[in-house]
C-alpha positions, 0 to 999 in steps of 0.5 A: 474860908478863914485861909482865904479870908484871914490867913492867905499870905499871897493876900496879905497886901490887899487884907490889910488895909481893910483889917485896919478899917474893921478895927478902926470901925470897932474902935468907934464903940468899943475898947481894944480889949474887946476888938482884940477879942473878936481879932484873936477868935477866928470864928468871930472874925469870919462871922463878923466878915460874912455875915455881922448880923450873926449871934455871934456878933451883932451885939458888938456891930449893931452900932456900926453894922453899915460900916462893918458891911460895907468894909467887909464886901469891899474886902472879900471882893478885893481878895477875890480879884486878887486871888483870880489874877493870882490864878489867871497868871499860873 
């Protein structure tokens, strides 16, 4: 899932934007050394992407879990078409 979601080169141009937005979305309540915390974890990242209500990392996105949710389905959906027209093409 990390792949998919954070390291599939032939995503890179649809992930972007939305990686910008968490952090910017981050950085409305937190400093950059903890968003560059959750950035480097990959466990954090993921469970911040599918699911910012996990232990894992609600204390840091209870402030702006609408945000953080909102930003992330619309990633993971654009990453899925993207993928699926990538396929469709082979």
């Amino acid at each position: 899932m990390h792949h998919f979601l954070f390291q599939c080169e032939f995503l890179d141009t649809k992930r972007k934007p939305y990686i910008q937005k968490l952090k910017s979305i981050l950085s409305e309540t937190h400093e950059e050394q903890v968003i560059e915390g959750i950035i480097q974890d990959n466990e954090k990242m993921v469970q911040l992407t599918v699911d910012c209500t996990h232990p894992a990392v609600s204390r840091i996105t209870h402030k702006n879990r609408g945000k953080i949710e909102q930003t992330a389905r619309g990633m993971i959906y654009a990453l899925h078409r993207e993928r699926s027209a990538i396929l469709v093409k082979e």
